[in-house]
N, C-alpha and C positions, 0 to 999 in steps of 0.2 A: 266672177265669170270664168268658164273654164280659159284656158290659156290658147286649147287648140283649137276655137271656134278663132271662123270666119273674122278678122275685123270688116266693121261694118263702117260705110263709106265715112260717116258724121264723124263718127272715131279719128279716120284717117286727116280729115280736112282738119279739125282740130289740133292734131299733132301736127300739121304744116305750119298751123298758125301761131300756135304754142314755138316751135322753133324760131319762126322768123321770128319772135319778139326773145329767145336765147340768144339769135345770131345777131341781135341789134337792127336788123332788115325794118322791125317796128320798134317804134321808142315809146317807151311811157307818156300819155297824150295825144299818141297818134291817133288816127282815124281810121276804121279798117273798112273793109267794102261793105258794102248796105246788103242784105239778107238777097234783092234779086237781081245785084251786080256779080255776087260770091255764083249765087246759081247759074248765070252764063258766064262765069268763067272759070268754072269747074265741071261743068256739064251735069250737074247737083239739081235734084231736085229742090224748090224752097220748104219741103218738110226736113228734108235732110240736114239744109243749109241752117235753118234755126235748130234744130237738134244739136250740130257742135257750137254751135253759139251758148245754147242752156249748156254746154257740158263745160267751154271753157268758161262762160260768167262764176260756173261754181266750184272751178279751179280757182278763182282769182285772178285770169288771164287779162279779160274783158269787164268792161263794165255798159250797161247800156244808158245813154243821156236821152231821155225822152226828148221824141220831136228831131233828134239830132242824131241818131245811131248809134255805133258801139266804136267804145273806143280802149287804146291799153290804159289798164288800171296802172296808174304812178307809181303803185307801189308792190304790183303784183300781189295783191291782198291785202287784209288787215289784221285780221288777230293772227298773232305769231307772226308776220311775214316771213318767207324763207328765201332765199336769194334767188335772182333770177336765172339763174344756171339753171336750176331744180327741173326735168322735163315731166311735162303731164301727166305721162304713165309713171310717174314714180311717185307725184302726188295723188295717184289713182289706186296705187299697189302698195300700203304698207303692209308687213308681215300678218298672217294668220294666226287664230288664236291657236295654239300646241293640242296636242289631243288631252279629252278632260279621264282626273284619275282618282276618281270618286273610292271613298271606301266603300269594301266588297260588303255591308251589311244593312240588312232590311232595317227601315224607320214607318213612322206614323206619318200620316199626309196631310196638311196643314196651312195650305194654300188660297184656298178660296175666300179668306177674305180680304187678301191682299189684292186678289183678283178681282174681285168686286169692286173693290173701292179704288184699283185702277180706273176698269170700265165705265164707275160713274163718272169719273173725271172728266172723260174723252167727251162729253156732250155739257162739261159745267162753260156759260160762254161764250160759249163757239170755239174753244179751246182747238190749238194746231193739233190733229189730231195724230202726233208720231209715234203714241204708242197703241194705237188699234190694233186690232187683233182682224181686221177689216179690210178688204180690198178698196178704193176708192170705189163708190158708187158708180159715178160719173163713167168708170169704164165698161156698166152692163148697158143691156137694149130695153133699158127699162120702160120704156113707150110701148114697146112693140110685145113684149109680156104680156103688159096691162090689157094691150087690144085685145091680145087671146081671151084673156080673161072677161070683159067686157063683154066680145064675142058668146064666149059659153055662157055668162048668165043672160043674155037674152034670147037664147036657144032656148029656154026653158027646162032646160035637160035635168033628170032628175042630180040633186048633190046632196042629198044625205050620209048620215053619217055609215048607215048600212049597207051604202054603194060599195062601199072601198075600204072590209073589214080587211086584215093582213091576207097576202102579202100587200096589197096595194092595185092599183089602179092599172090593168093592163096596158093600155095605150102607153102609159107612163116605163111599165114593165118594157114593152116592147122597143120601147126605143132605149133604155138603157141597154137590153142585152146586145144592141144592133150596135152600137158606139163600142162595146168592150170589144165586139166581133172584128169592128173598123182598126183596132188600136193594138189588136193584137193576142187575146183573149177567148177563149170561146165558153159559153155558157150558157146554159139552159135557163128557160123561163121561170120553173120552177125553182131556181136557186135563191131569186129574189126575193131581199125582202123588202117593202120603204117604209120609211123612218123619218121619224121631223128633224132632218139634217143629220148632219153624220156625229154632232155628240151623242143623241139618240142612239143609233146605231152602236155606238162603241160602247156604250152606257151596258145596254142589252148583250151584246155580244161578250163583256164583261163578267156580267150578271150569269150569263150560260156559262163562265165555262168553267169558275173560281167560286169561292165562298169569303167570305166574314171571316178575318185573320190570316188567308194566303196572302203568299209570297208573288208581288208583281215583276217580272224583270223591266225597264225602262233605258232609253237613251239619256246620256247624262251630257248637255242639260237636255229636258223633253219639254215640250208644248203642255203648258199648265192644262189644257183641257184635259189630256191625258191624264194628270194627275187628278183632277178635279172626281174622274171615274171612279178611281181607286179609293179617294178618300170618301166619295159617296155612299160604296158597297162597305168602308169599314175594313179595308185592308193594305196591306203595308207594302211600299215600293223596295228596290231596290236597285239604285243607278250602277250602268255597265259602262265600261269608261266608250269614251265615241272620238270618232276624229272626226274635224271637219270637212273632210275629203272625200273620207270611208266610211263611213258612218257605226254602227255598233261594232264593238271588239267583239266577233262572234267567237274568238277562242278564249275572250277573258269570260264570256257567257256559261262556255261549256264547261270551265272550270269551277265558275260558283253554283251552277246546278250539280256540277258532282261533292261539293260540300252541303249544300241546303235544298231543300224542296223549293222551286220556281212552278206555282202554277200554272205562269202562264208569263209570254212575251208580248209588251207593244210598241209598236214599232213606226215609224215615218221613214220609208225607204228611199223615200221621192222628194227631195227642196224641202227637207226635215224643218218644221218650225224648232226654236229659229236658228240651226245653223245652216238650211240651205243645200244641202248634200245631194248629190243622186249616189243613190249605195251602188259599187260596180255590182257586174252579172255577177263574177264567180261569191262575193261574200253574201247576195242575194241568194244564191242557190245555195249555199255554204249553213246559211242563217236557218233555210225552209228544212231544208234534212237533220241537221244538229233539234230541231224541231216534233219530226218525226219518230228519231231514230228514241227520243227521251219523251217520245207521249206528252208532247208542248204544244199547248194550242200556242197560235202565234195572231194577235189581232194587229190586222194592217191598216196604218189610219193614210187613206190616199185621195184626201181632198185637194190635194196642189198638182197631182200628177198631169192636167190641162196646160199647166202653167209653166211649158220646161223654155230653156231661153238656148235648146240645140235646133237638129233637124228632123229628130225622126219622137215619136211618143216613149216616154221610158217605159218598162216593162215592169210587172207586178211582182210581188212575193207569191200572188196566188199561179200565177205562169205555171210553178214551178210544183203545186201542193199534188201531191198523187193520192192522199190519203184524206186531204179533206180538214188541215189542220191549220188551217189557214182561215181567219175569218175576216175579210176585205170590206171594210169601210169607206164611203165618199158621201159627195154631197155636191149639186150644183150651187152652192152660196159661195163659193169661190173662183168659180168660174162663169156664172150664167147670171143671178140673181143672189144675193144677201136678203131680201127681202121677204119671202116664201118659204124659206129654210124647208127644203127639201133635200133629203138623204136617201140611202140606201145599202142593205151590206150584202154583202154573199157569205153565208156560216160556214158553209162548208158542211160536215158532217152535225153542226151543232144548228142546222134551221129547224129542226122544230121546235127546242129548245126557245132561239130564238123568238120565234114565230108567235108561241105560247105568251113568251113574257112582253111580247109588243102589243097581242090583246089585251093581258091583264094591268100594262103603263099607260098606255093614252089609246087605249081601244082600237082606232086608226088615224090615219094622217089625212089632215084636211082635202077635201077630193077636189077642190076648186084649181089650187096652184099645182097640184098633179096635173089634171089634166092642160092646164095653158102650159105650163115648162112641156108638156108632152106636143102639144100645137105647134108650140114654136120649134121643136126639134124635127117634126115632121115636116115642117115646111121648107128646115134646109136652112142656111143661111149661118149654123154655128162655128161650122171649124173658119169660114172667113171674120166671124169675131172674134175666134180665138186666135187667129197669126195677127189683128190687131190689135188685144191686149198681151199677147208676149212680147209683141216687137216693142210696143209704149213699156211695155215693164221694165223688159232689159235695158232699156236709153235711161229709165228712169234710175235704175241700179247702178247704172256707169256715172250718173249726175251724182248721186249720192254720195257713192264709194269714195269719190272724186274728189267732191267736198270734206267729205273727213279727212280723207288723205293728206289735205291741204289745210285744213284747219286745227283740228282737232290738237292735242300734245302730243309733244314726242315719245315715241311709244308705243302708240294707241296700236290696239293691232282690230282687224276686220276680215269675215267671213268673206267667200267668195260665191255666193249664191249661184248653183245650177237652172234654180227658178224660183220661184214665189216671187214675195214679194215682202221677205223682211231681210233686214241685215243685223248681224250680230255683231258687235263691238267691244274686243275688251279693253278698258280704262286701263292707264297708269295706277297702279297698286293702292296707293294713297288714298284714291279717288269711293266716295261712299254712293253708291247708285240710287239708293233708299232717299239719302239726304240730296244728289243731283233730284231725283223724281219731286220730291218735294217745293223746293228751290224751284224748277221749271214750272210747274203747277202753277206756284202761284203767279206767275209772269204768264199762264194760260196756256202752256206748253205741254203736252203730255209724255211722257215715255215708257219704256215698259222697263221698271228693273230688273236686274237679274235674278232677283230674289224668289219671281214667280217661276222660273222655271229649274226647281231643282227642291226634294226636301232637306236640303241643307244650306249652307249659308256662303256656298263653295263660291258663287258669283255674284260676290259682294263688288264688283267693280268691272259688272258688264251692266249692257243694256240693248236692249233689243229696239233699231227705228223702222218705221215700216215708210218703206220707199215709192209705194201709187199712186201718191197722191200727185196731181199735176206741179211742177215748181216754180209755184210763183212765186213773186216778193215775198210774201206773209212766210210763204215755207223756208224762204231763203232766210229770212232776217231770224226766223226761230232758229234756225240751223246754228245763225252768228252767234245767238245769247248760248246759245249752250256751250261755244266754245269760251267763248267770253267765262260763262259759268265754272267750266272746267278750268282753265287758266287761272282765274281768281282760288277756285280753292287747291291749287296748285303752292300757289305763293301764297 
């Protein structure tokens, strides 16, 4: 989390409570106040008040005894214990992972069936699901979709498939370019195009701009779907080193286009899967001209951008394109629905391009979940589900962090996510992510190695957890085996 955001009240009562058990004021065994004693006497709401409660259980602060409330854990935790000195924010804040410092040279892409045989995991089971690539279901309005839906097939309205050949389905159209208007964006109807989710989108946007054997430029590491692109058209990446802060080295960019031909750049400017990043304004603006100036399509993949944990909407790479080189990717499955997989890109100078290859791949996009995501956006009610799944994100990101911070080995270093909803982790060196992913597997645990997001073998001891899911038991006690897991193949 950024450092200059607001702390949030649940944060704060935590750390009160966190100290009075540094200061001695609470002893190991005590009993702390009940979730709607803490609320009148902090003037706390009881959402709040169980929010630092989830945040210290998963420090190790507290433990809760059913039937009987929360009380300090004996021993301030159990794998590793660290001394009770240690304050929360420091078991919340271990160091970040350093910026990645990839060799400057194009490879073959080689991922997807790592990928695959991730994604099958995540459903062998009921397996914990930490390595999804997934928002937690549970935080969309998925009833109230369904009604639209519902709705429109008893209208009897026509849904062929010749309703909504490209660009797509106007209602649909219209209320996308109305949100880019709201957020900051201004864009014409005709720029649109929709897409079955936004891999679709990137697929095709791809496909326009590169050929079979060009040079891709990528964030090192990048979101495996991105690669998944590249190696589908038959052509070769090249990772630019990235920092978790700042995101692409747009000067180490301009350097390896002035040794090799770069196609074409893609990019996550926004809570970058999975380091998390909002790239500042000026390297944003910095990225679109170095862009321009070298005849670089630049495809921007901005399905997270819903999902920021500040105050204000982050701003686009396309903000900034005056020539149209800029081709902007989304998708409501990360913010609205998973279900429906609805996307959408803006090409810029490359839609007809586009446009052409969306007829001749999946002809169009099913008109049914067009139009209900379009109902339900017309009827209003989105940006109040979106302030509460960022706010549930962030609490849940703080829980997480928390827990690593506290458990994990010494070492370990973690991403600071601006939004989404994954966190990045790099292991003590030693540590084989391939053989952790493994090992957790079969105990029913999932995780994402770092091996998926890189064509090389550069993040052999990261792993990517994804943090939406609600933290019950089950999440927590997965949480344990893996430090448990780590520690053992430590010693």
């Amino acid at each position: 989390m950024k450092t200059s955001r607001r702390q949030p009240l649940y944060q704060r009562l935590a750390e009160q409570v966190s100290a009075s058990v540094r200061s001695g004021v609470l002893r190991p065994g005590d009993r702390i106040s009940s979730v709607r004693q803490a609320s009148q006497q902090h003037g706390m709401s009881i959402t709040t008040v169980v929010r630092a409660y989830e945040l210290l259980e998963s420090s190790g602060v507290i433990e809760s005894h059913p039937q009987s409330g929360y009380f300090v854990r004996p021993l301030f935790g159990r794998v590793g214990a660290a001394p009770a000195q240690a304050s929360l924010s420091e078991h919340a804040s271990p160091a970040e992972p350093e910026r990645s410092e990839p060799l400057p040279v194009s490879a073959e892409v080689d991922v997807s069936r790592h990928v695959l045989a991730t994604l099958k995991s995540i459903h062998q089971n009921d397996a914990i699901p930490l390595g999804s690539p997934y928002p937690d279901p549970a935080l969309f309005p998925a009833r109230r979709i369904s009604q639209y839906n519902g709705a429109i097939l008893r209208s009897g309205g026509p849904l062929g498939v010749l309703d909504d050949l490209p660009p797509g389905h106007p209602d649909l159209i219209r209320q996308i370019v109305r949100r880019h208007l709201e957020t900051g964006l201004s864009v014409d109807p005709s720029d649109v195009v929709i897409t079955v989710g936004a891999t679709e989108a990137i697929n095709l946007c791809l496909q326009a701009v590169a050929k079979a054997g060009d040079t891709i430029a990528v964030e090192s590491p990048t979101f495996y779907a991105m690669l998944h692109a590249i190696e589908r058209l038959g052509m070769r990446a090249i990772e630019i080193p990235t920092d978790p802060r700042q995101g692409i080295d747009v000067a180490a960019l301009k350097t390896i286009m002035q040794t090799q031909p770069i196609a074409a750049c893609m990019v996550m400017p926004n809570f970058q899967n999975p380091l998390g990043f909002e790239m500042p304004e000026e390297n944003k603006r910095q990225l679109v001209e170095l862009g321009a100036r070298y005849n670089m399509p630049i495809i921007e993949n901005g399905v997270y951008n819903e999902l920021y944990f500040g105050t204000a909407h982050p701003s686009v790479l396309k903000t900034y394109d005056k020539r149209g080189m800029v081709l902007y990717c989304s998708s409501f499955s990360k913010s609205l629905t998973s279900a429906y997989r609805i996307g959408w890109t803006l090409p810029g100078r490359y839609r007809e391009q586009v446009e052409k290859l969306k007829f001749l791949n999946t002809l169009s996009t099913s008109t049914l979940p067009q139009r209900a995501i379009a109902a339900y956006l017309t009827a209003g009610g989105y940006d109040r589900h979106l302030r509460r799944v960022r706010s549930t994100l962030m609490q849940r990101c703080d829980i997480m962090s928390a827990f690593v911070g506290r458990f994990f080995p010494a070492g370990t270093r973690i991403t600071r996510p601006a939004g989404g909803y994954v966190l990045w982790i790099e292991l003590p060196a030693a540590i084989d992510s391939m053989a952790l992913y493994r090992q957790a597997l079969a105990e029913g645990i999932t995780i994402a190695p770092g091996r998926l997001f890189s064509t090389s073998d550069a993040y052999r001891s990261f792993i990517r957890l994804n943090y939406s899911y609600s933290w019950t038991p089950e999440i927590e006690q997965a949480m344990h085996r893996l430090a448990e897991m780590l520690a053992a193949m430590l010693s």
